[in-house]
Backbone bond lengths (Angstrom), bond angles and torsions (degrees), N, CA, C in turn:
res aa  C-N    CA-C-N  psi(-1)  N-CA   C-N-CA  omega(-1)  CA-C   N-CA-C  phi
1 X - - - 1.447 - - 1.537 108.77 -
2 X 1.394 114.16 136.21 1.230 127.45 -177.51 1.641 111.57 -65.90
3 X 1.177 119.45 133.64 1.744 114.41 179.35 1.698 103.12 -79.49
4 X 0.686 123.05 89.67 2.167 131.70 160.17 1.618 89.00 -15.09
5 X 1.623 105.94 149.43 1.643 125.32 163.94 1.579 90.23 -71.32
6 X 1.787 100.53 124.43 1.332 131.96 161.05 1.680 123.42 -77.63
7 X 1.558 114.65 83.55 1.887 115.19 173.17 1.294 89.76 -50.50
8 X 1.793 109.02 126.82 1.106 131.57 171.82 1.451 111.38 -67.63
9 X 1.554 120.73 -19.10 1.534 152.20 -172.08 1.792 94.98 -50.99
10 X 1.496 105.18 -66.94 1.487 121.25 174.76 1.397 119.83 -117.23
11 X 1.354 99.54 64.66 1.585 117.89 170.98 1.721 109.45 -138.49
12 X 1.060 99.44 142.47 1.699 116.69 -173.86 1.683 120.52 -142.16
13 X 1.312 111.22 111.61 1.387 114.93 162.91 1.091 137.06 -48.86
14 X 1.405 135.36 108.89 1.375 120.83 179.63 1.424 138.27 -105.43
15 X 1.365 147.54 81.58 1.415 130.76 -136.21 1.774 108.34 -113.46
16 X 1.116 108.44 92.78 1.411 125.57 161.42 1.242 141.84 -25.98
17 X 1.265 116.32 56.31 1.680 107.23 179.83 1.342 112.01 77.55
18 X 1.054 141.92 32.87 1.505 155.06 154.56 1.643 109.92 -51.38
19 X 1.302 119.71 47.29 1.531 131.25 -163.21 1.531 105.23 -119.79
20 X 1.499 107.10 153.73 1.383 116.94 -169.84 1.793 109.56 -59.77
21 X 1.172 109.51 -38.41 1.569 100.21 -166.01 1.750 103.66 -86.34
22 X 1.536 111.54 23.27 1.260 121.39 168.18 1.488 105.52 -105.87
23 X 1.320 113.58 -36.34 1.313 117.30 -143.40 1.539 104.81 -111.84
24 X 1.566 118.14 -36.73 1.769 127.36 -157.07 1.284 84.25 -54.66
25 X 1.763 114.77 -177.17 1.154 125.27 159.22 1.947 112.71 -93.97
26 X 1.114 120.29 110.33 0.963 124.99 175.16 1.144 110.21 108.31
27 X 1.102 115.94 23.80 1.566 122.60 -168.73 1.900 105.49 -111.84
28 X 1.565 112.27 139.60 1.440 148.02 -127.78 1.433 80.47 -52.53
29 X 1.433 144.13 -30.79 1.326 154.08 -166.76 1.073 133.75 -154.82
30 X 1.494 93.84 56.09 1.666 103.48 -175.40 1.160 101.14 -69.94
31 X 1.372 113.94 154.19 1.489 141.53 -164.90 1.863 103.24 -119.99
32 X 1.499 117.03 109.28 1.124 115.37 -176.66 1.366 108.35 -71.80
33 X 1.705 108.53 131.71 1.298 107.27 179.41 1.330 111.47 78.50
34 X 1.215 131.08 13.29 1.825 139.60 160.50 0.855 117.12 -52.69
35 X 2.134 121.88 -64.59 1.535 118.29 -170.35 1.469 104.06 -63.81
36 X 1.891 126.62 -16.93 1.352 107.00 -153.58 1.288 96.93 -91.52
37 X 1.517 141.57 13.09 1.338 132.75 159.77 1.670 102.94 -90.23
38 X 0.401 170.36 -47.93 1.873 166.53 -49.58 2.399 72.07 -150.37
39 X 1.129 125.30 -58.05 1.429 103.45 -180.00 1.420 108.22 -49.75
40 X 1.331 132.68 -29.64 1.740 122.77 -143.42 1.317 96.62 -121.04
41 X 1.564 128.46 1.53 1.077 137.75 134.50 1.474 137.74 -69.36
42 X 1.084 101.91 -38.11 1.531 111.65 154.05 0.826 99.94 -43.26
43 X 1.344 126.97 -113.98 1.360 163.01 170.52 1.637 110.95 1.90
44 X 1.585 128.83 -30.92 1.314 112.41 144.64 1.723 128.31 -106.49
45 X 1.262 110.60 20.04 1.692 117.94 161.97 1.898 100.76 -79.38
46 X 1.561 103.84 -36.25 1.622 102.95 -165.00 1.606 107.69 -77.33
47 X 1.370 114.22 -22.09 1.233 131.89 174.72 1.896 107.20 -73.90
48 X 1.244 114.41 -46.00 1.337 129.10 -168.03 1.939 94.92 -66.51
49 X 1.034 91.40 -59.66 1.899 90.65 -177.69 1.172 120.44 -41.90
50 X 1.620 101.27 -50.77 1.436 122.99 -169.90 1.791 119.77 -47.42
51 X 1.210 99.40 -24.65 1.187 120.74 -142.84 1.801 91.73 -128.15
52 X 1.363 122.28 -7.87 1.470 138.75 163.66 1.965 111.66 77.77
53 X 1.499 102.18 22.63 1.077 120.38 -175.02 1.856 105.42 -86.21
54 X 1.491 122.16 117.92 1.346 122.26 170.62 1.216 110.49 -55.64
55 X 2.262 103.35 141.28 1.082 85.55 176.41 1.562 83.06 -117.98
56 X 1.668 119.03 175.55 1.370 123.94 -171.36 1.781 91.14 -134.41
57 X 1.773 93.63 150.93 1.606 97.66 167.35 1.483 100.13 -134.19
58 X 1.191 111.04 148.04 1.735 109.99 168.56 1.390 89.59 -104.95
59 X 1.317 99.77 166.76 1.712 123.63 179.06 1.603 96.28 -153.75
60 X 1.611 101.40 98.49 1.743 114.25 154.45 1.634 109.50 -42.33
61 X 1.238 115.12 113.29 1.545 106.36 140.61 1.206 128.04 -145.42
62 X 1.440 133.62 169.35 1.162 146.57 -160.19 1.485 121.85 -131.23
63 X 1.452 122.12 127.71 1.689 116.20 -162.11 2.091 90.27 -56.73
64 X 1.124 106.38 173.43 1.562 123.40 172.87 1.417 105.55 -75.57
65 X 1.355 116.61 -43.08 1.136 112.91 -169.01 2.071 118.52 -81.28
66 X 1.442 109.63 16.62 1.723 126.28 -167.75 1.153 115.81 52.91
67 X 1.334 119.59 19.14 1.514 121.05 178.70 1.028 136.45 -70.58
68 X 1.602 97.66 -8.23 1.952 100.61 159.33 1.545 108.08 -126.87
69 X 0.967 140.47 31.58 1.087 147.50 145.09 1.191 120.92 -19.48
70 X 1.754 107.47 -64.35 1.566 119.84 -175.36 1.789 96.25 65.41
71 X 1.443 107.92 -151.15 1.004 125.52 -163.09 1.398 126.86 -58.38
72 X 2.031 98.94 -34.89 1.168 118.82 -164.59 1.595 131.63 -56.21
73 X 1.404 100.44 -13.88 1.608 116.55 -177.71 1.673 96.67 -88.07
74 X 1.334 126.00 1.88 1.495 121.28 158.85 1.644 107.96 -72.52
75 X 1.699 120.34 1.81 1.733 88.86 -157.61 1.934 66.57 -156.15
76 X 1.400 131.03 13.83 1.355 106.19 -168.39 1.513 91.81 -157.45
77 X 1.166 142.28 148.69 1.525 140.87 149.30 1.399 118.80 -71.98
78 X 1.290 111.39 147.24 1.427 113.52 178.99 1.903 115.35 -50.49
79 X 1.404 101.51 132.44 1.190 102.25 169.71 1.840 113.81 -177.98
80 X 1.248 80.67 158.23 1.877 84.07 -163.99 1.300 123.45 91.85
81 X 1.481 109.19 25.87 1.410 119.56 173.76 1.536 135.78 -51.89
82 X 1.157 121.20 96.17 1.662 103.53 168.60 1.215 133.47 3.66
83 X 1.077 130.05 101.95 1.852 127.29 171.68 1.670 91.97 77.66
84 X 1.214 123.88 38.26 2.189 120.21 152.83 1.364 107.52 -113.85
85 X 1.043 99.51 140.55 1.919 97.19 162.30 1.262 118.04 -43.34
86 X 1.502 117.51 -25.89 1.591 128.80 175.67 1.579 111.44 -34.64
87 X 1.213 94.99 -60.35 1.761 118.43 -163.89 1.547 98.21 -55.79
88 X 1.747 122.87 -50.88 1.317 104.95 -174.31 1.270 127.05 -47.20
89 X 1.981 108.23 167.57 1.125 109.21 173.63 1.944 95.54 -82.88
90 X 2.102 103.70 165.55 1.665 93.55 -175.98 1.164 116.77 -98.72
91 X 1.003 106.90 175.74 2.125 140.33 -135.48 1.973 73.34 -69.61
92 X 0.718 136.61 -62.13 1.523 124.35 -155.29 1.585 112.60 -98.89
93 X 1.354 117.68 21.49 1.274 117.21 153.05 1.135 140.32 -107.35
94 X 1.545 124.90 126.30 1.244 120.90 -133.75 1.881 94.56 -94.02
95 X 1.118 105.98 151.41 1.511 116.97 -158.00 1.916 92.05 -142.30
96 X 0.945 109.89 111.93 1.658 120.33 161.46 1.839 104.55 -78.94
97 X 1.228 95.20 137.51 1.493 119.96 157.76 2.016 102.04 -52.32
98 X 1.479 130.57 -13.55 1.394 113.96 -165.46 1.375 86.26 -104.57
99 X 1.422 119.84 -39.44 1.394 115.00 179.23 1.767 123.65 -15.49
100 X 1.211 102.52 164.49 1.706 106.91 177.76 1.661 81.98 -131.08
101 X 1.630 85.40 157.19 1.540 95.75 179.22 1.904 91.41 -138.63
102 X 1.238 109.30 144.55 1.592 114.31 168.92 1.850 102.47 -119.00
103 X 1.133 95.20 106.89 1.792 123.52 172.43 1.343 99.65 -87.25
104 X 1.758 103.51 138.91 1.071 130.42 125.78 2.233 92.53 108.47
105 X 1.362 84.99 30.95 1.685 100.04 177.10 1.615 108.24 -62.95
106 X 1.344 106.06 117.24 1.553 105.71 -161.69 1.489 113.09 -97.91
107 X 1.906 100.78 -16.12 1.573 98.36 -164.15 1.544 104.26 -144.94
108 X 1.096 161.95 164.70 1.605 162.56 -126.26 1.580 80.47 -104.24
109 X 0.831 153.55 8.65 1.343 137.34 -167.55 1.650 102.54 -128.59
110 X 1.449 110.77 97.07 1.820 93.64 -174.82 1.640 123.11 -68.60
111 X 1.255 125.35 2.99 1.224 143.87 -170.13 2.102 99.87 -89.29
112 X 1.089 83.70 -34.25 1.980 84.17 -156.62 1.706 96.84 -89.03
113 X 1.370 99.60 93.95 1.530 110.25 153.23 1.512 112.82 110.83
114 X 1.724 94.05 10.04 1.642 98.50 -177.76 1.855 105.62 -132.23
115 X 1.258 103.42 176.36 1.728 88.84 -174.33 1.599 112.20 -110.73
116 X 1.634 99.67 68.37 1.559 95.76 177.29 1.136 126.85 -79.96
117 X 2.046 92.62 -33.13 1.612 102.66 -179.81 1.542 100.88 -65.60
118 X 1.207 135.63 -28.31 1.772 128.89 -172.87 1.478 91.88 -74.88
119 X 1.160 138.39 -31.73 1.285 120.94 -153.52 1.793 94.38 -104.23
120 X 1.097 122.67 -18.38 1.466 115.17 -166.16 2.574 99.38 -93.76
121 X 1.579 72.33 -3.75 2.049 71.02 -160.33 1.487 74.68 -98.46
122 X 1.532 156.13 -23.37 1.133 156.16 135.47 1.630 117.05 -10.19
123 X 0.811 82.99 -60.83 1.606 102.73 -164.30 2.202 105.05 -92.30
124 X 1.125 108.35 -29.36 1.428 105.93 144.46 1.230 98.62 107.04
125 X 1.650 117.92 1.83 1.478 112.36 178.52 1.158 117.15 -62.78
126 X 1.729 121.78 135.10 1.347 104.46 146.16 1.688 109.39 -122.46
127 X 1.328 104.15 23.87 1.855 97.79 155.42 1.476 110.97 -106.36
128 X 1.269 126.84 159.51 1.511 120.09 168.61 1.284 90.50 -150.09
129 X 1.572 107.78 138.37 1.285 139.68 177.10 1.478 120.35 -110.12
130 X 1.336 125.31 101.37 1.795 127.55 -115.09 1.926 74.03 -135.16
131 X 2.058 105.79 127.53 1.032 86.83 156.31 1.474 90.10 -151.02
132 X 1.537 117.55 -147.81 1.607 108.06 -179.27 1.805 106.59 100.41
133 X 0.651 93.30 -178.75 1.760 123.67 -169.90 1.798 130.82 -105.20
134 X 1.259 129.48 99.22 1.839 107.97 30.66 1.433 75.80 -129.76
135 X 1.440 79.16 160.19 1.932 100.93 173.61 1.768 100.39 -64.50
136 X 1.156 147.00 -59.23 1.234 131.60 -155.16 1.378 103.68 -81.23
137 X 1.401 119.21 1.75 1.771 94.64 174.74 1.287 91.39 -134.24
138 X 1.552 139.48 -92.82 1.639 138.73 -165.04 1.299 99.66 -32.38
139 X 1.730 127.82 -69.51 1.486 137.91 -131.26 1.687 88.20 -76.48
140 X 1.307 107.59 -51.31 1.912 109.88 179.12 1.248 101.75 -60.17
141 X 0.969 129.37 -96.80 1.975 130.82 -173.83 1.900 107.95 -20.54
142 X 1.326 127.54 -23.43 1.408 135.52 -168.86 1.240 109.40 -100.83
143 X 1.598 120.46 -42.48 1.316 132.78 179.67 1.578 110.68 -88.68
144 X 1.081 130.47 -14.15 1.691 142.67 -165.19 2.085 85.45 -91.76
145 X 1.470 99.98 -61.89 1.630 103.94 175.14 1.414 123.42 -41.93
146 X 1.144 91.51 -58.70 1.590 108.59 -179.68 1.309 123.95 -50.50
147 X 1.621 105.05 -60.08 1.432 108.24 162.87 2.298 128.36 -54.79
148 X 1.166 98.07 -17.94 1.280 99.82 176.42 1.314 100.25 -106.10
149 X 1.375 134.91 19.36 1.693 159.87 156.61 1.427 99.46 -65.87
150 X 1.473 112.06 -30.05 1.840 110.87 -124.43 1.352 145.66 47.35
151 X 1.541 120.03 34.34 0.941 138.97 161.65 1.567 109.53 -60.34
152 X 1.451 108.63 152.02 1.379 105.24 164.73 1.557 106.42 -117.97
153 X 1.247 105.65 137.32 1.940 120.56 -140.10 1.631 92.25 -105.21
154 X 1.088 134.45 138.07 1.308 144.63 149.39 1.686 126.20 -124.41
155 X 1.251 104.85 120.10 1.799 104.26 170.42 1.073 108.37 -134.14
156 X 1.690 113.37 109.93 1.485 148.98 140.75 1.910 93.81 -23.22
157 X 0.764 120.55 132.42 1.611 126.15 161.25 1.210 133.18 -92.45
158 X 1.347 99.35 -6.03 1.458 108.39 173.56 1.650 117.29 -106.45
159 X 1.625 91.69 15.00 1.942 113.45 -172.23 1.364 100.46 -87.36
160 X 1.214 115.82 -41.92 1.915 125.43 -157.39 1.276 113.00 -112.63
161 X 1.160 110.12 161.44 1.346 119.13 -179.55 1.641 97.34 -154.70
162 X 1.469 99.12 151.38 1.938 105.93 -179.31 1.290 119.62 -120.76
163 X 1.050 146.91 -154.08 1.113 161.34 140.84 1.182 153.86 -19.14
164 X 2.068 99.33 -48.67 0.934 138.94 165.56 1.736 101.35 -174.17
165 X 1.943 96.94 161.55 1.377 105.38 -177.09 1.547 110.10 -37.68
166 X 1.338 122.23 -70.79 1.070 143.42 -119.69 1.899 93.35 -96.83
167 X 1.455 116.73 -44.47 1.189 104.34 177.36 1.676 109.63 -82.60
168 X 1.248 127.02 8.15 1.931 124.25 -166.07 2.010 75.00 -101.94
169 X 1.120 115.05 -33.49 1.845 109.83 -173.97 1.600 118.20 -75.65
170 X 2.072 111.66 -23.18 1.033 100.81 162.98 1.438 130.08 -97.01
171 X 1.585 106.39 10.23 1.333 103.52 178.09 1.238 118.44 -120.51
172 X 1.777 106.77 28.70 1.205 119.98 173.73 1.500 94.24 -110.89
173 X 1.136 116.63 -7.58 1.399 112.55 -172.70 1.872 122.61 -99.77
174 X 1.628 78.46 -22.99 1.645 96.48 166.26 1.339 119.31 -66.55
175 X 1.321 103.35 -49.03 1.457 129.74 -154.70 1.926 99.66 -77.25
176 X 1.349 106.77 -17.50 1.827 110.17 -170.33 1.745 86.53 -110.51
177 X 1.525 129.29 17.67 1.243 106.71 153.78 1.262 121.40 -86.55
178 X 1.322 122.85 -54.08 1.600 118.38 -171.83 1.851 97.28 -147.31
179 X 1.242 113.65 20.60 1.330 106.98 173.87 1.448 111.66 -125.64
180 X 1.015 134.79 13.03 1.784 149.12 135.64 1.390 101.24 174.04
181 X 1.513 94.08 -146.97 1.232 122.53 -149.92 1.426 117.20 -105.24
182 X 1.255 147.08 96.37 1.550 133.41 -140.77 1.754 94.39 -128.48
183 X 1.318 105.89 90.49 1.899 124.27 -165.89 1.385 108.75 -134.78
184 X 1.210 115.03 153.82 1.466 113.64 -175.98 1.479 110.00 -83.02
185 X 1.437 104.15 -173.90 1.559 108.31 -162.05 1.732 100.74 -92.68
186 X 1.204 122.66 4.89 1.499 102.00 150.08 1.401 143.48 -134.61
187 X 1.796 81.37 27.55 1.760 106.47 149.38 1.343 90.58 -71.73
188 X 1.050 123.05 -76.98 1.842 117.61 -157.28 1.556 124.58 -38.57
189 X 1.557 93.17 -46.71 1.514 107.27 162.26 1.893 112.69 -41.27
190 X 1.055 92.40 -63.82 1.664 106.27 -175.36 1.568 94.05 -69.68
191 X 0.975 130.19 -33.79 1.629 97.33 -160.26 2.097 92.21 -91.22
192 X 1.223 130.80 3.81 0.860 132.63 159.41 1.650 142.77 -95.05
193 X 1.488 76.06 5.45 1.970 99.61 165.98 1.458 105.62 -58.05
């Protein structure tokens, strides 16, 4: 399916957990293939501004003490702690002073328990251009929401990165059936001319 020309008017960037204990090397959940988006992320936040389009970042974190964890430390190690270098966003992603940031994302789903939907129906988007880390758990659980939001969902493929090869390919493949748009980054470019 063809991606429709995106009004930059009601379009919004969204950048997913682009944080050190996703991204370092050796870090509690490195994400294969993480730092090598951080260029093609750039590269459509600098486009997104340009063009006067918000961009948004979530930042996972977790009290120090695992107290909201819940279940998830059955299938994940602690990470993204309050007050660690973990929690930041990384050293080579470029972050504007206009940016919005949504703190204190507790669960793979950036919608559940934080005020994106207030801040994204604010701002008047109803496209979002979803990239960040990892496609089979945050980017799916965010984009699956979103789309039953009525958002209209876009993923650049050269935005995300997962887990592993093989599961970031099936949940790009899920995600380009009926829950957006799964196109490279200069369809988006172009469909935002």
């Amino acid at each position: 399916m063809a991606l429709p020309p995106l009004d930059p008017k009601r379009t919004a960037v969204l950048v997913i957990d682009m944080q050190r204990d996703f991204l370092d090397p050796g870090a509690p959940i490195e994400t294969p293939g993480g730092r090598a988006i951080i260029p093609a992320i750039n590269r459509l936040t600098a486009r997104a501004r340009a063009l006067g389009i918000p961009v948004v970042f979530t930042q996972e974190m977790h009290r120090a003490d695992k107290s909201d964890f819940g279940i998830e430390l059955q299938f994940e190690p602690p990470h993204c702690l309050e007050g660690t270098p973990g929690m930041e966003l990384a050293e080579r992603l470029e972050v504007a002073p206009t940016d919005y940031r949504i703190m204190g994302k507790r669960r793979y789903d950036a919608f559940l328990g934080t005020d994106l939907e207030t801040l994204l129906r604010g701002l008047r988007a109803e496209n979002l251009i979803v990239a960040g880390v990892c496609t089979d758990v945050c980017v799916t659980s965010t984009v699956q929401h979103a789309r039953n939001l009525d958002f209209r969902c876009v993923v650049p493929r050269e935005c995300v990165a997962g887990t592993a090869p093989e599961r970031h390919e099936a949940a790009l493949l899920c995600l380009g059936h009926v829950f957006g748009y799964v196109v490279s980054l200069p369809e988006v470019e172009a469909a935002l001319r």
